[in-house]
Structure formats: C-alpha cells, structure tokens
C-alpha positions as a Markdown table, in Angstrom:
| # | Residue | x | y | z |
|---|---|---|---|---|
| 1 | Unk | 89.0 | 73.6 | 61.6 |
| 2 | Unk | 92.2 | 72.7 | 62.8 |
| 3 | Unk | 94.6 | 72.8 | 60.1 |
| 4 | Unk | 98.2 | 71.2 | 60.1 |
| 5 | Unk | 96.7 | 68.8 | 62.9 |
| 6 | Unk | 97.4 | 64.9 | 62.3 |
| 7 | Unk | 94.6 | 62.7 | 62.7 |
| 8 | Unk | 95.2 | 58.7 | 63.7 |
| 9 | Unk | 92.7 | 56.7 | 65.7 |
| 10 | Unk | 93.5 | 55.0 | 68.7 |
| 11 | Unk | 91.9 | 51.4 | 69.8 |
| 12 | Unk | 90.9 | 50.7 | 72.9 |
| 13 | Unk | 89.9 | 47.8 | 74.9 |
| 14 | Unk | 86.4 | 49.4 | 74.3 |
| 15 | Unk | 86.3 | 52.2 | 72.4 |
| 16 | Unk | 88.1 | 53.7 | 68.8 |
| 17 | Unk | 89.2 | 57.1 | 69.5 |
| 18 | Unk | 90.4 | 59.9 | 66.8 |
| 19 | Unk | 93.2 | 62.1 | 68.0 |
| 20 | Unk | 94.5 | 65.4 | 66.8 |
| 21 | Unk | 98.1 | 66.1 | 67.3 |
| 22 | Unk | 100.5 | 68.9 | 66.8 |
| 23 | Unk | 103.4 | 70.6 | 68.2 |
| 24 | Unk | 106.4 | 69.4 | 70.0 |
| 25 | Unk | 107.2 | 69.6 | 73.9 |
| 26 | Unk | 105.1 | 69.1 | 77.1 |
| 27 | Unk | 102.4 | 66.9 | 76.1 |
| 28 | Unk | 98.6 | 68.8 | 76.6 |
| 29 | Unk | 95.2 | 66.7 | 76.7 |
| 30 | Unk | 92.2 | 69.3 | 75.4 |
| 31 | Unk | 89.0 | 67.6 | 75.8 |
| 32 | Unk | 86.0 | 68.8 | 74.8 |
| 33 | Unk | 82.0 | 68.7 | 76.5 |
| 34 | Unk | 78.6 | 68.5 | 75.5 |
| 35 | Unk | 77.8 | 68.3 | 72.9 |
| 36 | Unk | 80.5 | 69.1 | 70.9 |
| 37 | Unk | 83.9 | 67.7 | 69.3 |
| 38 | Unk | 87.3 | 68.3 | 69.7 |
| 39 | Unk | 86.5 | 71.0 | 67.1 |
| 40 | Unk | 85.8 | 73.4 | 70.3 |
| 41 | Unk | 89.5 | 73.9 | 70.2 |
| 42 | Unk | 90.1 | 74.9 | 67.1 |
| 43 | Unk | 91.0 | 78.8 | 68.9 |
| 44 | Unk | 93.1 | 77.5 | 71.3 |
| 45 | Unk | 94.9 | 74.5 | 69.7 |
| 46 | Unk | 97.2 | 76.0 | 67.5 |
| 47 | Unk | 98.6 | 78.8 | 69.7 |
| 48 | Unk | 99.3 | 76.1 | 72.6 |
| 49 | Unk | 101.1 | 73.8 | 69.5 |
| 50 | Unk | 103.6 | 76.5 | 68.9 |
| 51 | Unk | 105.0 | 75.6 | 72.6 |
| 52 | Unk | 103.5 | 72.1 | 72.9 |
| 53 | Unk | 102.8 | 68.8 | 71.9 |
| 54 | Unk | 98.6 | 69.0 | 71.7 |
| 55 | Unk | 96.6 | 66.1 | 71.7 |
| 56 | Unk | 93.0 | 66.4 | 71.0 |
| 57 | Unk | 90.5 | 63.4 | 71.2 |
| 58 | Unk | 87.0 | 63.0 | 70.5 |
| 59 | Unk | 85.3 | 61.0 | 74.0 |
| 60 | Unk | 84.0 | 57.7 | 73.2 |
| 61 | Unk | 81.1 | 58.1 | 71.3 |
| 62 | Unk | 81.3 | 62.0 | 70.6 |
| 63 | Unk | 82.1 | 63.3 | 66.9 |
| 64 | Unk | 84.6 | 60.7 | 65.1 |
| 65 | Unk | 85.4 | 58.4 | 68.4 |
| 66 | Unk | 83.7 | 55.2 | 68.4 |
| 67 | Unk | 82.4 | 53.3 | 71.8 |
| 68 | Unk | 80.5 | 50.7 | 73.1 |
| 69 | Unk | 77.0 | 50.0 | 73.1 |
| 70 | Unk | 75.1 | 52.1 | 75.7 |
| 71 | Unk | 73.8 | 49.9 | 78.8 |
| 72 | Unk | 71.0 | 51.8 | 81.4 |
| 73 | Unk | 73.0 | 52.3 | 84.7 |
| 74 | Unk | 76.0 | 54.5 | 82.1 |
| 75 | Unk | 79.0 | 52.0 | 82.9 |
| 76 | Unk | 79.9 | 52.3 | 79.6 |
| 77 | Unk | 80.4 | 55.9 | 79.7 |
| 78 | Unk | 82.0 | 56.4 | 83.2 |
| 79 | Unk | 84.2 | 59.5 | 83.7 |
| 80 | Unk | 86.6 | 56.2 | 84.7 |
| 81 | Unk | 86.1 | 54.6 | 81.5 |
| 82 | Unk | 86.2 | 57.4 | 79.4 |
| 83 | Unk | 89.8 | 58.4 | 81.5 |
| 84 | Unk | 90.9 | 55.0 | 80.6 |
| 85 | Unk | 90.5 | 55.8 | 76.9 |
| 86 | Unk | 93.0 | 59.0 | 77.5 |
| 87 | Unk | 95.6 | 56.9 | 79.3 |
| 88 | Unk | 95.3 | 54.7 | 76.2 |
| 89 | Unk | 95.7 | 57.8 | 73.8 |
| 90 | Unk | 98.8 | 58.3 | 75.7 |
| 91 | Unk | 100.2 | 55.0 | 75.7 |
| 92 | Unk | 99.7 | 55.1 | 71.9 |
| 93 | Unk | 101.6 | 58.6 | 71.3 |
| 94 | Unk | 104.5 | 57.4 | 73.6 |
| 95 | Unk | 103.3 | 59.9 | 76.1 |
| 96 | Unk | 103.9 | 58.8 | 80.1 |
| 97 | Unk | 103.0 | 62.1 | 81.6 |
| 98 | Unk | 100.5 | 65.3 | 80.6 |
| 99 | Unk | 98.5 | 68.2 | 81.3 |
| 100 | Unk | 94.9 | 67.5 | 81.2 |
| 101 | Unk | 93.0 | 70.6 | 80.2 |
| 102 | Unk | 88.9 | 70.2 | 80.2 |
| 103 | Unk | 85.9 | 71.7 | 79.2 |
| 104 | Unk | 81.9 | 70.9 | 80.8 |
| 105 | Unk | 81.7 | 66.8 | 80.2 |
| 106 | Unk | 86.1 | 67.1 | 79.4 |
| 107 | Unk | 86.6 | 68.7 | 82.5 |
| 108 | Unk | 85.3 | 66.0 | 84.5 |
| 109 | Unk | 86.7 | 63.3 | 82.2 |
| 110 | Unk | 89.8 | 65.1 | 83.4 |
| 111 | Unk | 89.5 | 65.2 | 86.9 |
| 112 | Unk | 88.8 | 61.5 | 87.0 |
| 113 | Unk | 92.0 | 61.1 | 84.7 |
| 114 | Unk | 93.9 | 62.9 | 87.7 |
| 115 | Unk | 92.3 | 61.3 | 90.6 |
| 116 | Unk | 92.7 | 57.6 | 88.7 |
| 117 | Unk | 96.4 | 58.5 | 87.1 |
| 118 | Unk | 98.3 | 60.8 | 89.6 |
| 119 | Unk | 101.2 | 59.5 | 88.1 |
| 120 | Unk | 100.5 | 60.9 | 84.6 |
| 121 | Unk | 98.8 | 64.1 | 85.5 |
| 122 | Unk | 101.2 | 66.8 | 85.5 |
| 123 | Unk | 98.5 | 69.9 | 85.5 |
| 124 | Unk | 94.8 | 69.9 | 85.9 |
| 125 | Unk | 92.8 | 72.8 | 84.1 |
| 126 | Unk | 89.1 | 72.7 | 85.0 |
| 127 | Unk | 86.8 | 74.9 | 82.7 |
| 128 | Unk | 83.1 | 76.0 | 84.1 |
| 129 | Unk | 82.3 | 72.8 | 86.0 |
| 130 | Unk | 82.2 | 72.1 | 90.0 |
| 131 | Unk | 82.4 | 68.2 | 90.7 |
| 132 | Unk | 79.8 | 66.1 | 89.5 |
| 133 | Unk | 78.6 | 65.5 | 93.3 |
| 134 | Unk | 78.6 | 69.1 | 94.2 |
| 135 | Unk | 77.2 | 70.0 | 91.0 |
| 136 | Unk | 73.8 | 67.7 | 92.2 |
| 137 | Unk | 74.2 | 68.9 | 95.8 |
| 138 | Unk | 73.8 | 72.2 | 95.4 |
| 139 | Unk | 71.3 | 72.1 | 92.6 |
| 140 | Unk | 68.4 | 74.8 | 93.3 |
| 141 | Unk | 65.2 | 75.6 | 91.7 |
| 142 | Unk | 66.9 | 78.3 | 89.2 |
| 143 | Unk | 69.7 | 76.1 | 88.6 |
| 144 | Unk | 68.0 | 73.1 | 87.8 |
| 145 | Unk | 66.1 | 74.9 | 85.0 |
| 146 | Unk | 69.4 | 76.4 | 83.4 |
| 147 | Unk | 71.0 | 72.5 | 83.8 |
| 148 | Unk | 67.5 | 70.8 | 82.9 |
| 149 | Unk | 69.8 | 68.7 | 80.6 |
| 150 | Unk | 71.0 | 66.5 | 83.3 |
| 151 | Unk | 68.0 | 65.3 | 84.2 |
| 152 | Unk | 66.3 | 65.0 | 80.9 |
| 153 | Unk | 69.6 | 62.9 | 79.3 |
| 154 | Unk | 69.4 | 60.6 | 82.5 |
| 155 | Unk | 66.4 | 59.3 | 81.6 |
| 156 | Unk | 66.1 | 56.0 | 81.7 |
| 157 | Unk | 64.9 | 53.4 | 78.1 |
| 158 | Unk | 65.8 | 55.5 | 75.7 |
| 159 | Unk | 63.1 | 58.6 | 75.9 |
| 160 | Unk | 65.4 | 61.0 | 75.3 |
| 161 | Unk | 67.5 | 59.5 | 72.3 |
| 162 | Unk | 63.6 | 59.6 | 70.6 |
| 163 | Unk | 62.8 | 63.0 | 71.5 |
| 164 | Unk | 66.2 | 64.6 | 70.3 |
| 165 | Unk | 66.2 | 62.4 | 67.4 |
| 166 | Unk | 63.2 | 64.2 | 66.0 |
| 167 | Unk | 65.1 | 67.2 | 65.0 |
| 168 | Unk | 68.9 | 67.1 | 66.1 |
| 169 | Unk | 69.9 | 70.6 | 64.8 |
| 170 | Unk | 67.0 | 72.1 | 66.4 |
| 171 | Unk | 68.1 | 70.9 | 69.6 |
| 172 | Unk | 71.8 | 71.2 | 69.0 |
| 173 | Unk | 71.3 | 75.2 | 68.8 |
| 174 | Unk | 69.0 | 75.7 | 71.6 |
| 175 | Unk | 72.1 | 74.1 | 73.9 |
| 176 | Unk | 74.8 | 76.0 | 72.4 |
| 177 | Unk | 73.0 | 79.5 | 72.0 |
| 178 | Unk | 71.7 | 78.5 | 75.5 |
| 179 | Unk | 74.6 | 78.7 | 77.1 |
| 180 | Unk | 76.3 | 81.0 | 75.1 |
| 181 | Unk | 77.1 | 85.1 | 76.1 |
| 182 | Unk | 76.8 | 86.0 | 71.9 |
| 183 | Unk | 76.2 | 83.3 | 69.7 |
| 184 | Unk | 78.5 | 84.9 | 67.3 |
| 185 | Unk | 81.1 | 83.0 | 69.3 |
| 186 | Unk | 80.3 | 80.2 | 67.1 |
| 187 | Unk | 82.0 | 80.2 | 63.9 |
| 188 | Unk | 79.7 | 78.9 | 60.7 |
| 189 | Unk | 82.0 | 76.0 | 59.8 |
| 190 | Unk | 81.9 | 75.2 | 63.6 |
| 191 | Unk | 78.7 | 75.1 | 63.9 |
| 192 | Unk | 78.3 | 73.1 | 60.7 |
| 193 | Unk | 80.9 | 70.7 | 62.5 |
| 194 | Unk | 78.8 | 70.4 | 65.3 |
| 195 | Unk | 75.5 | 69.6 | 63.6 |
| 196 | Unk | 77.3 | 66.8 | 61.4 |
| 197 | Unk | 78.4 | 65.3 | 64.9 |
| 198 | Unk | 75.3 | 65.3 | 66.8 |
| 199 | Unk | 73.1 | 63.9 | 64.0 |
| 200 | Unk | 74.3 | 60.2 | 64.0 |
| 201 | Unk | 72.1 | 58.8 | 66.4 |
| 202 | Unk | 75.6 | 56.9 | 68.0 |
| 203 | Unk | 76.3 | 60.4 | 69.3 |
| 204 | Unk | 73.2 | 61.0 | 70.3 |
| 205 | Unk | 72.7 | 57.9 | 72.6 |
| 206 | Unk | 76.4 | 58.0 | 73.8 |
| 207 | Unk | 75.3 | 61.4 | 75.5 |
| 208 | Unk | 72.5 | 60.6 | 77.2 |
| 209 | Unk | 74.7 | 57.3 | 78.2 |
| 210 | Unk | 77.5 | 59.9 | 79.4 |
| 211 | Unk | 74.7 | 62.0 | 81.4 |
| 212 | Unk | 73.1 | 58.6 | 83.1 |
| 213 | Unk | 76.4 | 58.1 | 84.3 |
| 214 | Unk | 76.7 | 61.4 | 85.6 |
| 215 | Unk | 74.1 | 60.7 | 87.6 |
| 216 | Unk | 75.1 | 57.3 | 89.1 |
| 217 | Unk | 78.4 | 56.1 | 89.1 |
| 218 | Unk | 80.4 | 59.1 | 88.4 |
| 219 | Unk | 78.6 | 60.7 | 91.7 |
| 220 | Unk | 79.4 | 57.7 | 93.3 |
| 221 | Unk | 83.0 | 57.5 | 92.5 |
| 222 | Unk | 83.9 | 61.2 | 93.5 |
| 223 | Unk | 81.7 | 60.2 | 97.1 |
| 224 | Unk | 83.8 | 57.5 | 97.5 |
| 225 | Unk | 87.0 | 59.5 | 96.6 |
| 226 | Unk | 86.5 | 61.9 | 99.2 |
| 227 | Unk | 85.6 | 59.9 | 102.0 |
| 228 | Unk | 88.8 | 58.1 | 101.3 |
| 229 | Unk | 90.6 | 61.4 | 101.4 |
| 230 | Unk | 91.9 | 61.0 | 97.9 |
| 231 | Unk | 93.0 | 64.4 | 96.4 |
| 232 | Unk | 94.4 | 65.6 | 93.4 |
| 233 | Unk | 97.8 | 65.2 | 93.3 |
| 234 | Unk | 98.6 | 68.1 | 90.6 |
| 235 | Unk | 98.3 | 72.1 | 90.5 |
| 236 | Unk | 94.9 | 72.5 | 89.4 |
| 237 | Unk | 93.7 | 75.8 | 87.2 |
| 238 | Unk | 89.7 | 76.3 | 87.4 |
| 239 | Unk | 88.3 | 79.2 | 85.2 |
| 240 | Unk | 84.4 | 79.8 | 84.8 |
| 241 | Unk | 82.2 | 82.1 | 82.3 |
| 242 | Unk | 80.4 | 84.8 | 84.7 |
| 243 | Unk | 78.1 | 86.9 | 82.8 |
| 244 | Unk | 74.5 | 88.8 | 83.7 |
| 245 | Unk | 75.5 | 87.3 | 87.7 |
| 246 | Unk | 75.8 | 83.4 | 86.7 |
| 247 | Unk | 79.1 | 81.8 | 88.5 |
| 248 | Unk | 79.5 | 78.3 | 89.3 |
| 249 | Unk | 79.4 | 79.1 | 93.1 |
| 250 | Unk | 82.9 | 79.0 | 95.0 |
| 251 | Unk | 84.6 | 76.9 | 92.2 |
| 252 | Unk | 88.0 | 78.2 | 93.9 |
| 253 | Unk | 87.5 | 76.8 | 97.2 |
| 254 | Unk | 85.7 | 74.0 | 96.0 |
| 255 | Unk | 88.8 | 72.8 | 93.9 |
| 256 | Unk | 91.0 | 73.8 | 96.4 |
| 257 | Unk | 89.3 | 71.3 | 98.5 |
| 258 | Unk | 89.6 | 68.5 | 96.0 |
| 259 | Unk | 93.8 | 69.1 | 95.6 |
| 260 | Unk | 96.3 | 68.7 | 97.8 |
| 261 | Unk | 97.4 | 72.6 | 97.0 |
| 262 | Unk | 94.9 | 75.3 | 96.7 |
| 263 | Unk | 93.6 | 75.7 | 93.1 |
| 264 | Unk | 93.8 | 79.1 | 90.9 |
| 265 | Unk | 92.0 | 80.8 | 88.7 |
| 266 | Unk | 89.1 | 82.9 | 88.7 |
| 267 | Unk | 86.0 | 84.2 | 86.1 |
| 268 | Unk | 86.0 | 85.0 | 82.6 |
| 269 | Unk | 83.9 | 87.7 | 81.4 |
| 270 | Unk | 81.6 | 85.0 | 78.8 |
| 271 | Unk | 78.9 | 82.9 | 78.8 |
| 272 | Unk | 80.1 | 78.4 | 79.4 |
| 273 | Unk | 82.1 | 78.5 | 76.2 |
| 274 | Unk | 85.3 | 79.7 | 77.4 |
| 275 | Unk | 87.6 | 77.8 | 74.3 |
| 276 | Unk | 85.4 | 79.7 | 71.6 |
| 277 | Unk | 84.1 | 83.0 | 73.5 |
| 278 | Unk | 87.3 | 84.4 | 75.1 |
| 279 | Unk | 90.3 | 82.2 | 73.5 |
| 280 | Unk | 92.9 | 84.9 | 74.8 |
| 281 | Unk | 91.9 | 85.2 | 78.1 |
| 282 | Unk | 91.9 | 81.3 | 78.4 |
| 283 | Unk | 95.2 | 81.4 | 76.7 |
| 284 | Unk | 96.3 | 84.5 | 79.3 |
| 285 | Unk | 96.0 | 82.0 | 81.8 |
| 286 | Unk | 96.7 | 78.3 | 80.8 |
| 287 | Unk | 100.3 | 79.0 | 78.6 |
| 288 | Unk | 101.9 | 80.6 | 82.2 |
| 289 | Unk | 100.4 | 77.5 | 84.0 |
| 290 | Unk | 100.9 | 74.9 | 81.9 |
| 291 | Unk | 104.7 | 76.3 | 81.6 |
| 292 | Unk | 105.7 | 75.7 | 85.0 |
C-alpha cells in the first residue's frame, strides 16, 4: 500500500512503534484514526514525499505498533502518552522539529503533540475532529447516535473488547461504510489491510483503551489546558467532510480559539474520510500550508 516506504520500528519507554518513511526535506507526521493504520495514507503519502520527508507511524496498539497492557481509567493510551511515542519517533529519525498532520483519533494525538511540544510543532493540520472536550460538550441526541462509538468503547471491564470480538470484520465495515460518503473510497487491498489490523484482539482492546481515555483524561487534560490559557503555538489547518448537512459545528472558530493565530481551512465535499475520499483536495490544501 505504500510502496518505496522504509519500515523500522521505534522503542519506546512503553510502546514499539513501526514507522514509514520517505522523502527528503521538511519532516511531516501523518497519523492515522479509528480504526485504521497508517495504511489510510497510502493516497496522500507519496505525493507529499516528492517534497518531504514523511513519517508515518502506527499509534501504540493500532496495526503493527506494539503498547502496553490496557488499564481501566485509559492512562496507557492518553493522547499525552500516545504524543510521547511521536516525540520518540522523532528523536529516533534525527528529527527536532515537524508538521503534525492528523486524522479522527491522529488528529487529537496531534493537537496534544502541539500543546505538549510547542517546540517541535512547526504546523498543525487537524482533519474532521473538534477537541475532545468540545466534542462531549456539545454532544446532542442526533449526534450521540452518529458517535455512539465513544460511549460504547468507554465501557468499562472489558464488555466491549467481547462484543467486537465476536465478529471483527463485521464490525470493522459497519464503522468505515458508516462514516463513509461512497464506500468505494475504500480500496480492496485497503480494506483487506484494515481487517488484518483490527482482528488481533491487541488492537481491539488498545481501542477501546484509546476511547476510555477519551473520555477521562484526555478531556481532562484539554480542561486544564485552557483554563491555564495554554494555546497552540503553531499555524493550525482544520478541514472537515460535510456531506447530506453533517459539519463538525464551527470547527474554524473553535480552532481559532485553541491557537494563538486564527486557524484555516474549511469543508470538503466527503463523508470523515478525507485521506481516502478526496486525496487532492486534502493535497490542494496541506502542500501550500505545510510549505510555508
């Protein structure tokens, strides 16, 4: 799926991550969301590599990456630890600085890489996600049924690890072509890719660890962020999938409130799968920004 990428794993103090590289020049993080793999990329990746260095890992947990054991609160699987795993990827390419370019559970792996390393974050490109704390906040009656996935993966003692276990693929599908404008989007050998993933039970469980901490101490991280005023230090892109009236509310002014300069950006015409549903649009916009 991504041909003429190198893969190498990186250790952490707690996780063993594989990373994709190509491409020489500005260093650009791609991470990937629920529940894929870096595979998500695989339209996007090599166009960016004829102008940069790309680095694509797996999350702790998700597709070839390794992490810890799962515990009930979602420590394990912070937004802050899983950013400490990308500052480790870094350190191990020779990489001080870089764009960080997200998508769903990436995107806000990201952010917490830009809020915790201001430092090392030279861009910030947010795709179809609000913060986690604004993404509870506003949560309505409609919304809650299209997202029922953060509140069925926070359960608590394993319930849903069991349930999803019972037929991964099954499940796997129904999220993508969920959330998806034309499944067609999905490439066979993708898909494949996908399915291989999300049937080791590690995957499975380091998901529902990832959404537990989504709605604990992630949530509790950005509040305390904000009421100590820290911002995001770097431009920020945001793009969202707006199809059939679905938007992710005022993700502009939202963003623009989260950075110390107002973000950009604005709707694709998709479904939540910007990297695979409209790769040139995406590309439209992030080669320009990233370039600056």
């Amino acid at each position: 799926m991504l041909d003429g990428f190198n893969e190498q794993f990186v250790e952490t103090d707690e996780a063993r991550i594989l990373v994709r590289t190509k491409g020489i020049g500005k260093p650009v993080v791609l991470i990937h969301g629920y529940p894929q793999t870096g595979v998500c990329w695989h339209r996007i990746a090599p166009v960016l590599a004829q102008q940069f260095r790309v680095i694509i890992p797996d999350l702790r947990g998700y597709g070839g990456s390794r992490g810890p054991a799962p515990d009930n609160a979602g420590t394990a699987y912070s937004k802050h630890a899983m950013a400490r795993d990308i500052a480790a990827v870094l350190d191990a390419l020779g990489e001080e600085r870089a764009s960080i370019v997200g998508h769903d559970r990436g995107a806000r792996v990201s952010y917490r890489f830009a809020l915790d390393h201001p430092d090392r974050t030279t861009h910030l490109v947010s795709l179809d996600v609000v913060p986690t704390g604004v993404m509870w906040r506003d949560l309505t009656a409609e919304s809650a049924i299209s997202a029922y996935h953060w509140q069925f993966l926070a359960q608590p003692k394993g319930l849903p690890e069991w349930m999803i276990a019972h037929d991964p693929d099954r499940y796997l599908v129904y999220t993508l072509e969920s959330w998806v404008a034309d499944p067609a989007a999905f490439s066979d050998e993708a898909m494949d890719a996908y399915k291989a993933a999300f049937r080791d039970p590690a995957m499975i469980a380091a998901c529902c660890a990832d959404y537990r901490a989504g709605a604990g101490i992630d949530w509790e991280m950005d509040a305390a962020d904000m009421k100590a005023g820290r911002k995001i230090q770097c431009p920020i892109l945001v793009l969202w999938g707006h199809r059939d009236g679905r938007d992710v509310g005022d993700a502009l002014a939202t963003w623009s409130e989260w950075g110390t300069v107002p973000a950009i950006g604005g709707p694709v015409r998709c479904g939540h799968f910007l990297p695979e549903e409209a790769p040139e649009t995406v590309l439209e916009w992030l080669v320009p920004f990233l370039g600056r």
